[in-house]
C-alpha positions in Angstrom: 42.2 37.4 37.9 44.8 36.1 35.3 48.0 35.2 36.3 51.2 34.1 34.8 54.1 32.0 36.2 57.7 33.8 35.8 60.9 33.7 36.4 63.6 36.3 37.1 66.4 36.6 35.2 69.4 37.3 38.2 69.2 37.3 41.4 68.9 40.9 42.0 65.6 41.1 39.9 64.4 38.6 41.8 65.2 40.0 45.5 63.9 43.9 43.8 61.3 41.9 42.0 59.9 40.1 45.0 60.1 42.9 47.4 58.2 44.8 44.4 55.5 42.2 43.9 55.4 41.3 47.7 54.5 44.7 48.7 51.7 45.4 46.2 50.0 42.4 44.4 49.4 39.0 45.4 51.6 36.5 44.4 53.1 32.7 44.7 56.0 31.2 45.1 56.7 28.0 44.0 59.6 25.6 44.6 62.3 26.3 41.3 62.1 30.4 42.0 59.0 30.3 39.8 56.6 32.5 40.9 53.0 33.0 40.2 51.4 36.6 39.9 48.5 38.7 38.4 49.1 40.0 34.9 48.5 43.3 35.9 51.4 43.3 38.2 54.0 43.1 35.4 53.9 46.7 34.6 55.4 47.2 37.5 58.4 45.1 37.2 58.5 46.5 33.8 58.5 50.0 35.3 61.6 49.2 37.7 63.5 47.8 34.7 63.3 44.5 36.6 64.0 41.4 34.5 62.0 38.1 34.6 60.6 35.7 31.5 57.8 33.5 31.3 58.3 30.5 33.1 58.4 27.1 30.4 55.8 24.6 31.0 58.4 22.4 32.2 59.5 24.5 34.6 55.9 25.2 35.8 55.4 21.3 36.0 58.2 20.4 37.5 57.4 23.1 40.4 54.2 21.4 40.7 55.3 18.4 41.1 58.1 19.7 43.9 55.2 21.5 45.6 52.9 18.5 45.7 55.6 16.3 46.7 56.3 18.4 50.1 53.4 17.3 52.8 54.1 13.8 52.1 58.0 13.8 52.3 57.1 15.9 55.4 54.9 13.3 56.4 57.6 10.3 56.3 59.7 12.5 58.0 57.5 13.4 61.2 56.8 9.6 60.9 60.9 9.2 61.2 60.9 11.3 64.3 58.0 9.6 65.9 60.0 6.2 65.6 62.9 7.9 67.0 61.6 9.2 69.6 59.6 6.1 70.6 63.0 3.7 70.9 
């Protein structure tokens, strides 16, 4: 399956264009409101007249990088609460 990474263009494409894509294909959601889905699924934004553009490489990257960074942010901070907790 090819997929793209997008990005809506207000917020109320992307709360209609989530609830849209949620409810009948299989997508990701990245940190950034970037959000992964199948190619064939953007007929159907395109039929609701919802707006969304290609997401730049950048933005793509940089919601990579966000993503990635999460378990081990979470990590230091369950390590936090164990020292806390501990004293």
């Amino acid at each position: 399956m090819q997929t793209i990474h997008i990005k809506f263009l207000t917020p109320d494409d992307r709360i209609r264009g989530f609830y849209e894509l949620a409810t009948r294909a299989r997508i990701g959601s990245l940190p950034g409101e970037v959000y992964q889905v199948p190619l064939d699924a953007l007929p159907k934004l395109d039929g609701q007249h919802i707006g969304y553009r290609r997401a730049t490489d950048t933005e793509v990257k940089d919601s990579h990088d966000s993503s990635a960074a999460l378990p081990q942010r979470r990590a230091a901070d369950r390590e936090g609460e164990v020292r806390r907790h501990r004293r």
